[in-house]
N, C-alpha and C positions, 0 to 999 in steps of 0.2 A: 480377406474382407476389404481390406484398402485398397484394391485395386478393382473390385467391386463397385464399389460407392465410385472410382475416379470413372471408371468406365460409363456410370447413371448419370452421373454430373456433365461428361463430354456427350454423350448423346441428346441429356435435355439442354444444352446449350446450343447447340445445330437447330435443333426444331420440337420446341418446346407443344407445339401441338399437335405430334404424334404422341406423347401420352398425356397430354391434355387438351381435349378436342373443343368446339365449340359448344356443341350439345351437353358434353359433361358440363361447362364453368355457366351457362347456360338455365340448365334442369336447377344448377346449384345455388344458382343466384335468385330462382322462385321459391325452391325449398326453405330459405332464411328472410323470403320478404323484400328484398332489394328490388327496387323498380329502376329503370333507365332507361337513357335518349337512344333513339338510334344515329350517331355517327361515329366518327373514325374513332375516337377513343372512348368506345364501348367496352363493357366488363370483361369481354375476351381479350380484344387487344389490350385492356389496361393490364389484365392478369398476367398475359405475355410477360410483356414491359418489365412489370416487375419481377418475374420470376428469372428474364435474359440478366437484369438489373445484378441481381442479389448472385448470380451465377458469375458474373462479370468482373466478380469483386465490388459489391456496391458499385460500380461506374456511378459516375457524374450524369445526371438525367442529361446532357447538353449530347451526350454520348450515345446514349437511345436512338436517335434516328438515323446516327452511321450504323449502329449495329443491325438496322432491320430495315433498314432504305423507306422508310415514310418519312413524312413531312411533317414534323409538328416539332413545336417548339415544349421547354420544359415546363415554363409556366402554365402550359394547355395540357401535360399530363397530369400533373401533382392535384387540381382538385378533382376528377375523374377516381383517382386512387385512392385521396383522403375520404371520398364519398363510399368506398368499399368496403361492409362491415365486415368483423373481425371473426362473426362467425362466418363469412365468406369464407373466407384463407381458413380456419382451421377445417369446414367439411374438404375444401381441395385438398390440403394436404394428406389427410387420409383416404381422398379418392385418388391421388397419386401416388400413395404408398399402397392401395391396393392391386391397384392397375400393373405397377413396378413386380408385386409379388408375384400375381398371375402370368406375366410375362416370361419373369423367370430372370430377368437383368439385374 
């Protein structure tokens, strides 16, 4: 089982949007009512962010832009993210634990 989990965890840290695409965080963010802008740190990329973030060991937001080669600073993620409601992240989570089971990883 632990090697299991260490194996989902090294793969959703490589590339977090091959089991979460744009159209899933997307479809999920009209399912719960979240409306937003369109630029660089839009609900997808915010979603990334956070998810390389928390995979990273919490890292330091200042840390985020070496980890993923864009250009923003940490002050210009955190209100994009605090703007992200909370039933956002919990449908994702169980649309990535589906996706995860289906796969079979």
């Amino acid at each position: 089982m632990h090697h299991r989990i260490v194996s989902i965890l090294r793969r959703l840290k490589q590339d977090p949007a091959q089991h979460l695409d744009r159209s899933a965080i997307l479809d999920t963010c009209r399912e719960v009512g979240h409306v937003w802008r369109c630029c660089l740190l839009d609900p997808v990329a915010t979603i990334h962010l956070f998810l390389l973030q928390i995979l990273h060991g919490n890292t330091a937001l200042n840390h985020l832009p070496l980890l993923t080669g864009h250009v923003f600073t940490a002050p210009a993620y955190f209100p994009p993210r605090a703007r992200l409601p909370f039933a956002l992240f919990r449908r994702l989570v169980l649309r990535l634990a589906a996706v995860l089971r289906r796969t079979g990883d």
